[in-house]
C-alpha positions as CSV (number, residue, x, y, z in Angstrom):
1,X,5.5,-1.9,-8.2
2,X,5.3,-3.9,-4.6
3,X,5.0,-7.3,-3.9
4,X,3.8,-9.4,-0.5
5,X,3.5,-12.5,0.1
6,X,1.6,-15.1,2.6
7,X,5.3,-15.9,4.1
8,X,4.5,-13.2,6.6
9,X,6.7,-11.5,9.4
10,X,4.9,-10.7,12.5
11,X,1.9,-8.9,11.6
12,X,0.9,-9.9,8.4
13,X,-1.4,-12.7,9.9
14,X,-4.2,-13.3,7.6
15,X,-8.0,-11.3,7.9
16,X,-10.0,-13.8,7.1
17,X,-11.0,-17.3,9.8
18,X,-9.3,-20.4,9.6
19,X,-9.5,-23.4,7.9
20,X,-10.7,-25.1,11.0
21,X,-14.4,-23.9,10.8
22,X,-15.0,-25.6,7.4
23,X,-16.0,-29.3,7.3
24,X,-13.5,-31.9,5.6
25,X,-16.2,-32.3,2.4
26,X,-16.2,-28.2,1.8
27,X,-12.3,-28.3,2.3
28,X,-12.3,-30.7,-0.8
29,X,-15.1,-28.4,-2.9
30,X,-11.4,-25.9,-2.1
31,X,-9.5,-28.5,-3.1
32,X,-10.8,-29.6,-6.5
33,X,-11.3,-25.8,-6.8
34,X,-7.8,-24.7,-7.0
35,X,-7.0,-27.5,-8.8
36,X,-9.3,-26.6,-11.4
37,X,-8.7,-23.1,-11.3
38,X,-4.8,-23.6,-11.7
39,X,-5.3,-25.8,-15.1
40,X,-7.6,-22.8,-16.7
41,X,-5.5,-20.4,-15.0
42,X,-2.5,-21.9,-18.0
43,X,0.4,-20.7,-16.1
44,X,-0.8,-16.8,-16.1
45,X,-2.7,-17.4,-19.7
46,X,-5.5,-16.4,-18.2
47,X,-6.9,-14.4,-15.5
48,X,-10.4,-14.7,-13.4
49,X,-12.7,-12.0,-13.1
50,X,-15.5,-13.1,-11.2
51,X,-17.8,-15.6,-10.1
52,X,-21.1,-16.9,-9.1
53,X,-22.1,-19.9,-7.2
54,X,-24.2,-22.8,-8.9
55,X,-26.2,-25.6,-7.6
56,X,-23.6,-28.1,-8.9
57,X,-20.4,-25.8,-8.6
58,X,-19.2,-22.3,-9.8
59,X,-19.2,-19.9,-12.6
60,X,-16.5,-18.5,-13.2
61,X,-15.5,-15.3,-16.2
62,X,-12.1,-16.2,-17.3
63,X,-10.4,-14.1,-19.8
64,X,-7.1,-14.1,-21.2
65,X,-4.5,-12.0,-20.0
66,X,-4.1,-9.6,-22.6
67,X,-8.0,-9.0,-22.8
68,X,-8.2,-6.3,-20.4
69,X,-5.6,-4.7,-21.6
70,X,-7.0,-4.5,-25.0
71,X,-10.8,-3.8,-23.8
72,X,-9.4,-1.1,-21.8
73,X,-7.9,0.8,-24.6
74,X,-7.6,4.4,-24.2
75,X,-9.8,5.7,-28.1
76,X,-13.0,6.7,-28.4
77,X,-14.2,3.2,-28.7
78,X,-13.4,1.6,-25.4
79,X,-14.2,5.0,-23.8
80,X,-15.7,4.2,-20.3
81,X,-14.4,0.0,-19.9
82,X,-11.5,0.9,-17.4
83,X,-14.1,2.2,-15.1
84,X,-16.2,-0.7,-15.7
85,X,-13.4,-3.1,-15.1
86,X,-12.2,-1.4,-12.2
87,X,-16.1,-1.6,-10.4
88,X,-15.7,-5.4,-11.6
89,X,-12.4,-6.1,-9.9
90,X,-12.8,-4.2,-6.5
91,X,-13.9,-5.6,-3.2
92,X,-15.9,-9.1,-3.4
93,X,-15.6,-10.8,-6.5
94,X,-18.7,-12.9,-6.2
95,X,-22.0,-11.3,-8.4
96,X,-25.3,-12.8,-8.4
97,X,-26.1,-15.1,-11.1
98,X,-28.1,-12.6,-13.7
99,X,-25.4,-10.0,-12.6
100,X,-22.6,-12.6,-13.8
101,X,-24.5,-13.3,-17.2
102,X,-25.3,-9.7,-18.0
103,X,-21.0,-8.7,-17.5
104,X,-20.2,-11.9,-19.7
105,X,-22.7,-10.5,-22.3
106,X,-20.8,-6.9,-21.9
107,X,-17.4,-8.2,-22.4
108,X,-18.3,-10.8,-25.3
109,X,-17.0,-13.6,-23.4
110,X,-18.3,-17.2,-22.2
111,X,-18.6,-18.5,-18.4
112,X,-16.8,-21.3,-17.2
113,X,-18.5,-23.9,-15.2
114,X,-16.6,-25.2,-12.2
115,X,-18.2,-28.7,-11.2
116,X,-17.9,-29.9,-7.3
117,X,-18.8,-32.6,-5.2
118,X,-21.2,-30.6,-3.3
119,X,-22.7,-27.2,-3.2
120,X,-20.7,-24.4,-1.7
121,X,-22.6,-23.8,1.8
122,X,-23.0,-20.4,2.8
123,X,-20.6,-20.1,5.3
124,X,-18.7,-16.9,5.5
125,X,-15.5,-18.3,6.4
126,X,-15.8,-20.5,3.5
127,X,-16.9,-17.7,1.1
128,X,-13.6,-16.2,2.2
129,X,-11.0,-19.1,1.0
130,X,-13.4,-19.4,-1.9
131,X,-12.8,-15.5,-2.8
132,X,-8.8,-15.3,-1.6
133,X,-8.2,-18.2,-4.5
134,X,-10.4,-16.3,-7.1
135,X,-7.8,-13.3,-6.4
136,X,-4.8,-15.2,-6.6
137,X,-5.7,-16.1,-10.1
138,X,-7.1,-12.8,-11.4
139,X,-6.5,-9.6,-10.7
140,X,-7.8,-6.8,-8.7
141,X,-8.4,-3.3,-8.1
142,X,-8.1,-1.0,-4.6
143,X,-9.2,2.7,-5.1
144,X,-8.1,4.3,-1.6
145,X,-4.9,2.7,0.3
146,X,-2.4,4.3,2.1
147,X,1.2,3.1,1.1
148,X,4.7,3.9,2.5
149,X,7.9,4.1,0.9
150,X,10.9,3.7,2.9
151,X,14.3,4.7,0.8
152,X,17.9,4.1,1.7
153,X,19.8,7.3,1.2
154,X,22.9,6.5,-0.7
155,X,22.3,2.6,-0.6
156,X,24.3,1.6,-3.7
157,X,27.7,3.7,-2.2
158,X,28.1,1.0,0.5
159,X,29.8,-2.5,0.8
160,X,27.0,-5.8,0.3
161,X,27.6,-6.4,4.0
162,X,26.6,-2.8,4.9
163,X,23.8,-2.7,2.9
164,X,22.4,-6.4,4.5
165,X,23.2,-4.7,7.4
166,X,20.8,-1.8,6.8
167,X,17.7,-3.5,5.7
168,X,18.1,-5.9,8.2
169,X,18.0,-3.0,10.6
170,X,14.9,-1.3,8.4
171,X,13.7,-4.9,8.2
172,X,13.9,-5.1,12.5
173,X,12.6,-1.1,12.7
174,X,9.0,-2.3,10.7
175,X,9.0,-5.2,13.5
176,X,8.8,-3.3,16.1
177,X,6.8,-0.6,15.1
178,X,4.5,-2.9,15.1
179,X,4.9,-4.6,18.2
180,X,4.7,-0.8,20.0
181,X,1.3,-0.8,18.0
182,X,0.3,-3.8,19.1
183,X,0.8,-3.5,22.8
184,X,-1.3,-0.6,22.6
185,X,-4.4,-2.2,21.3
186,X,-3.5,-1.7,17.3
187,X,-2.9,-4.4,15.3
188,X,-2.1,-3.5,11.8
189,X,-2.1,-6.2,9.0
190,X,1.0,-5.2,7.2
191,X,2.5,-6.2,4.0
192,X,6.0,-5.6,2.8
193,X,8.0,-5.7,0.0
194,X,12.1,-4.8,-0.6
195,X,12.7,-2.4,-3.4
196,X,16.2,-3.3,-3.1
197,X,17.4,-0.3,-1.2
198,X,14.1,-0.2,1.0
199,X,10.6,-1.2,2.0
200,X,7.2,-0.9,0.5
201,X,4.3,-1.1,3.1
202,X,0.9,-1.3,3.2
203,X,-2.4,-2.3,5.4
204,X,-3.6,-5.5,4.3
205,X,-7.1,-3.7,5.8
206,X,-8.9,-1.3,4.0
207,X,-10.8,2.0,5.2
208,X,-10.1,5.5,6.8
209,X,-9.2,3.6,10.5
210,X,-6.4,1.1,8.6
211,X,-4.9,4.2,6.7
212,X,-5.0,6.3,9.7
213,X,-3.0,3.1,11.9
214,X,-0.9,2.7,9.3
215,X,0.2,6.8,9.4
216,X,0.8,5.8,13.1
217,X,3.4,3.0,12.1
218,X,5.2,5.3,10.0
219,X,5.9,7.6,12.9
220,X,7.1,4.7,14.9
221,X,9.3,3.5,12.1
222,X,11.0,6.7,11.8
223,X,11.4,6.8,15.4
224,X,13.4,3.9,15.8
225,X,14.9,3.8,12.7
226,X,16.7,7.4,14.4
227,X,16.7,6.0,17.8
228,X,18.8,2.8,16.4
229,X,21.1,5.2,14.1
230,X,22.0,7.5,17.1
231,X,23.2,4.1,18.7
232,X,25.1,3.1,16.3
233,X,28.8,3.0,14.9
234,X,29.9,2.4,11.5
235,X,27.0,1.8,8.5
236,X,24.8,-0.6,9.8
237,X,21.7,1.3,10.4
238,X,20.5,3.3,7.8
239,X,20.0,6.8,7.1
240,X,16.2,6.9,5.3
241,X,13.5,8.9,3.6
242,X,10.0,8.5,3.4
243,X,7.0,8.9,2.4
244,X,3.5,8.5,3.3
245,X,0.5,8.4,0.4
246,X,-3.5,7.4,-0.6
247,X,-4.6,6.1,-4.3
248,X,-5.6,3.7,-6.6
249,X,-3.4,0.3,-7.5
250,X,-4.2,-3.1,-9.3
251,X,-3.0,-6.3,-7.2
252,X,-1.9,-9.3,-9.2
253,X,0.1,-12.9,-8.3
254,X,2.9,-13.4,-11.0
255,X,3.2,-17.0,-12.3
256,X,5.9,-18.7,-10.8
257,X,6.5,-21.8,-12.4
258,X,3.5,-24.1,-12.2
259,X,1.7,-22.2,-10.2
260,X,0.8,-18.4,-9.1
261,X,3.5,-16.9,-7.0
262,X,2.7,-16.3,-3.2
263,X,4.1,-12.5,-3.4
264,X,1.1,-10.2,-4.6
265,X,2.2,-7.4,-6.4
266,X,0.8,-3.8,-6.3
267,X,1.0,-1.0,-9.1
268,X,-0.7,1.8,-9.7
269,X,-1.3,5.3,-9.6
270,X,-0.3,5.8,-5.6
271,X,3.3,3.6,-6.2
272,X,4.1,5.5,-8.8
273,X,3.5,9.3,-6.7
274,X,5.6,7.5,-3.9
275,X,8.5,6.1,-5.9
276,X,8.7,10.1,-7.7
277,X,8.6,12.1,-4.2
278,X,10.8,9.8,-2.7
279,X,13.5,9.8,-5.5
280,X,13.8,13.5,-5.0
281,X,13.2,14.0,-1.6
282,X,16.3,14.8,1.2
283,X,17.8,12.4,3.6
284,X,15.5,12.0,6.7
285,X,12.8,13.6,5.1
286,X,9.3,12.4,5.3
287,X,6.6,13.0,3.1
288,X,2.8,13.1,2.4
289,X,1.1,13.1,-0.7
290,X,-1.0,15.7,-1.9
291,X,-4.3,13.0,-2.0
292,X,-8.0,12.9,-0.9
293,X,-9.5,10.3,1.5
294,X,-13.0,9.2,2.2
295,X,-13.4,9.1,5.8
296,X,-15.4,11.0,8.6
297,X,-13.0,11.3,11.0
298,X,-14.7,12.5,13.7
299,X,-17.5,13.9,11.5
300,X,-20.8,13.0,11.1
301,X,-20.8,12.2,7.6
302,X,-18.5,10.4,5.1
303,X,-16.5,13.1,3.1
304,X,-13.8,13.5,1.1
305,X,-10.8,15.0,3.3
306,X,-7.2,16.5,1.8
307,X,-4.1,15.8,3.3
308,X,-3.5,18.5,5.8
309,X,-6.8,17.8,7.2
310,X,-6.1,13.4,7.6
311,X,-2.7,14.8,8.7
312,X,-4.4,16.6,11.8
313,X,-6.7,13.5,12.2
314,X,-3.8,11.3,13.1
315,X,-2.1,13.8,14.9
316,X,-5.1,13.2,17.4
317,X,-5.3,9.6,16.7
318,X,-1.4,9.2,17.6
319,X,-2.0,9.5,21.3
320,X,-2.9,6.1,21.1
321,X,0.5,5.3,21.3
322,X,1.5,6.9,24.6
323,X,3.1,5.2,26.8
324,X,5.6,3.5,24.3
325,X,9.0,2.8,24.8
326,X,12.0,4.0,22.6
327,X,15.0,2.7,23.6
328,X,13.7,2.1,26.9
329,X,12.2,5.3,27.7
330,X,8.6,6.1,27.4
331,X,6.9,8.0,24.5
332,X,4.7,11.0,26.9
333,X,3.9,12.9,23.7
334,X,3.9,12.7,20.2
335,X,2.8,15.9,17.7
336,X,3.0,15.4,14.0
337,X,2.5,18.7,11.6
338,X,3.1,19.7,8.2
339,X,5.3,22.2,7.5
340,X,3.8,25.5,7.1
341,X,4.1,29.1,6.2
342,X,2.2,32.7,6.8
343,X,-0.1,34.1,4.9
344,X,-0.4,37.7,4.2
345,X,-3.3,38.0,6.4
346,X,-0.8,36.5,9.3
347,X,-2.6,32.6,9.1
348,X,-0.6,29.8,9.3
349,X,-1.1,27.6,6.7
350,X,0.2,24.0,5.3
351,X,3.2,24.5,2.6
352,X,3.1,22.2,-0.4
353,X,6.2,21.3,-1.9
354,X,6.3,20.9,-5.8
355,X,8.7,18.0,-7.6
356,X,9.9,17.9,-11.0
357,X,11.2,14.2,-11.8
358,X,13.1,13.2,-14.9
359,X,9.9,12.8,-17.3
360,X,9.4,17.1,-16.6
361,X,6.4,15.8,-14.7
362,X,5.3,17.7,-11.2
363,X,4.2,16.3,-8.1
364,X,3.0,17.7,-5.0
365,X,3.9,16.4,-1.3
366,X,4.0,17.7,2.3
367,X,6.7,18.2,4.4
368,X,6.0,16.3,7.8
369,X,7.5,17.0,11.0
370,X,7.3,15.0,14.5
371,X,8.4,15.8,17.8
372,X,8.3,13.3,20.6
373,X,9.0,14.0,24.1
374,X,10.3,11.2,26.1
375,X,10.6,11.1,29.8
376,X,14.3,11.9,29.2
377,X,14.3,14.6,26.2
378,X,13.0,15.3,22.7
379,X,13.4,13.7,19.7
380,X,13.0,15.6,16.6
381,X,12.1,13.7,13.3
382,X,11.8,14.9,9.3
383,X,13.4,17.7,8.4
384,X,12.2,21.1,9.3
385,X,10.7,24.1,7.5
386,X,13.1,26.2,7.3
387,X,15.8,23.9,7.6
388,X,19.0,24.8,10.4
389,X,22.3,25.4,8.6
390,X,23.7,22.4,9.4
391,X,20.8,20.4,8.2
392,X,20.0,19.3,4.3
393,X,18.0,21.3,2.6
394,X,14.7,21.0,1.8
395,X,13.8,18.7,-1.1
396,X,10.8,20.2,-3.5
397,X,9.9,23.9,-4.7
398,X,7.7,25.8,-1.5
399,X,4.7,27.1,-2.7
400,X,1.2,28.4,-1.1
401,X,-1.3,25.9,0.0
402,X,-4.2,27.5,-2.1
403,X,-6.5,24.6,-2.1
404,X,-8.3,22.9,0.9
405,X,-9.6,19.6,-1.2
406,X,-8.2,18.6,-4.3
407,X,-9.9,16.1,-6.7
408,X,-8.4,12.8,-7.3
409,X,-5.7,12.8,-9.9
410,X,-6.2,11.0,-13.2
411,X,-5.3,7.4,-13.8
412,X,-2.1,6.6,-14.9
413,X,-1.6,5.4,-17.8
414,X,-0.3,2.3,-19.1
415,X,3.2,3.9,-19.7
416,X,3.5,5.5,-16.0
417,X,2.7,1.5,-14.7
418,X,5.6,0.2,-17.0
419,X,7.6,3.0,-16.5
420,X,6.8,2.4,-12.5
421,X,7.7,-1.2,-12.5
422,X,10.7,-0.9,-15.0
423,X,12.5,1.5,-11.6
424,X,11.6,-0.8,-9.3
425,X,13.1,-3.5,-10.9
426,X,16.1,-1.4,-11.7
427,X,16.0,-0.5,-8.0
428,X,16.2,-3.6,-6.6
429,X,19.5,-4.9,-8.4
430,X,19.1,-8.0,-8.5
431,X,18.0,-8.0,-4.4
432,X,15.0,-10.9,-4.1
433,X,11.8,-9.7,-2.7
434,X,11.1,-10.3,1.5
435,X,7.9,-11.1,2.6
């Protein structure tokens, strides 16, 4: 599980339009809102779904908290309702008013009616605050965002002041891979969470173009996270693993005392494939799912594209970020590739690595590999295929890449998401989350 928060570092600077467009009576109608919302919400008794604007206010489909998971369950009877709650919960929460009627009549349950001063206008920068509060008080559902994982390698072997040390360093690394985005024209809207001995991070923005930028921050994170450690002495920058993934995953605020927590949390089915790969892989090792995207990348039509394939869209899309500096030299060239191997008909194809964790369970991840010429030598990141002697070895079992698009993998289940947060909590040790 990650969490983020609106306390944001540079970079996680909000989508949506300021407050300044809306007038002071429609910044009460938010006002008496939230205040509304927080006494139904009960202190996380219950959650909202939806809702839909009313002549005299809002209706709103409250439910308590334990009602999804009970709707949800996994027999013969509730057969189909995940699927129907996960439609419910993604993108805009607002439904037109038979729309709202017809789900309340589906899930058995009442609407609330919200009164306000006014009407709502129909102001898109108004519909925004109004939407951002219905999510902090329910729950929701994203079905294709890229994640990283950034890992510590031995993190727990080294002295409290070491290990500030290093994710302070990690910490400044995320910083200004963004700022070498940004100076090139990207601006990514990050969020970022501490596992304790590392970082969670995703793209506040959703689509093929965010996941693709945000593959571009990982290379730069990498980069000066080795740029930093080869100017180092003692243990204050860290030695790091990664890994780079696409999925599904709920986002929820926590209550936190009176009121819902600023930190949203994520958990689902692409945490869960990071957090595996990640525990197993080698130090300096970076990974890539084994996923399929949406996107067109370059094509004329939206289609579903396997790793290898987004893999060689970024390599293209990374020379963007030409003209960079690392450590005061500039980036000229930047290749990313997944490890591959020969096949018998002397072809060159992508190697996928196999993973058994501690539940016996397999997973499947690419081995990435970057090279980056700077106008004073080369800089070599991941770990290659087949590794030098006197680098680690190779985490993962090689096998052929026999498949060019995979289908998504099933949801997890209700055990994988506790299991999931139940090792991030033991992760963190006790370390409070950044923002």
């Amino acid at each position: 599980m990650a969490e983020s928060g609106d306390r944001r570092p540079p970079g996680e600077e909000g989508a949506g339009a300021s407050n300044g467009a809306i007038s002071i009576i429609q910044r009460g109608n938010l006002k008496a809102l939230e205040q509304t919302l927080r006494k139904q919400w009960r202190l996380g008794q219950n959650i909202v779904l939806c809702w839909s604007a009313d002549e005299r206010g809002l209706l709103v489909i409250f439910v308590p908290h334990y009602f999804l998971g009970n709707y949800c369950a996994d027999d013969a009877e509730h057969r189909g309702n995940e699927g129907f709650i996960r439609e419910l919960i993604s993108g805009r929460r607002r439904k037109q008013r038979d729309e709202l009627f017809a789900i309340c009549e589906r899930l058995g349950v009442a609407p609330t009616f919200i009164k306000l001063n006014t009407a709502l206008v129909e102001e898109p920068v108004l519909l925004h605050e109004v939407e951002q509060l219905i999510r902090r008080y329910g729950i929701s559902y994203v079905e294709d965002r890229a994640v990283l994982l950034f890992d510590i390698v031995e993190f727990s072997l080294y002295t409290p002041f070491e290990q500030a040390s290093q994710l302070n360093s990690l910490s400044y690394s995320l910083n200004s891979a963004y700022n070498k985005l940004l100076a090139q024209g990207i601006e990514i809207n990050f969020a970022r969470t501490t596992t304790g001995d590392g970082y969670y991070v995703w793209n506040r923005g959703l689509g093929a173009d965010a996941n693709v930028d945000l593959f571009s921050f990982l290379v730069l994170v990498v980069a000066d996270n080795a740029v930093a450690r080869a100017q180092s002495r003692g243990n204050t920058v860290p030695v790091i693993r990664a890994a780079y993934h696409i999925g599904g995953h709920y986002e929820l605020y926590q209550a936190e005392g009176v009121n819902p927590t600023v930190f949203s949390y994520i958990v689902g089915d692409v945490t869960i494939e990071l957090a595996r790969i990640v525990d197993l892989a080698s130090p300096n090792q970076v990974l890539v799912g084994d996923f399929t995207t949406m996107g067109s990348f370059g094509l004329q039509a939206h289609v579903p594209v396997s790793s290898p394939a987004f893999v060689a869209a970024c390599n293209r899309g990374l020379s963007a970020v030409r003209g960079s500096q690392l450590s005061s030299k500039t980036v000229e060239q930047i290749d990313c590739r997944l490890s591959s191997y020969q096949d018998l008909d002397g072809h060159s194809k992508p190697l996928r690595l196999r993973f058994t964790d501690k539940h016996g369970l397999t997973h499947n991840a690419f081995n990435l590999e970057v090279d980056i010429r700077l106008d004073g030598g080369q800089l070599q990141l991941g770990v290659p295929y087949p590794p030098p002697d006197d680098a680690p070895p190779l985490a993962g079992s090689p096998e052929a890449d026999t498949t060019a698009v995979k289908p998504a993998p099933p949801a997890a289940s209700v055990e994988d998401l506790i299991d999931d947060l139940a090792g991030v909590l033991h992760r963190r040790g006790g370390h409070n989350a950044e923002s």
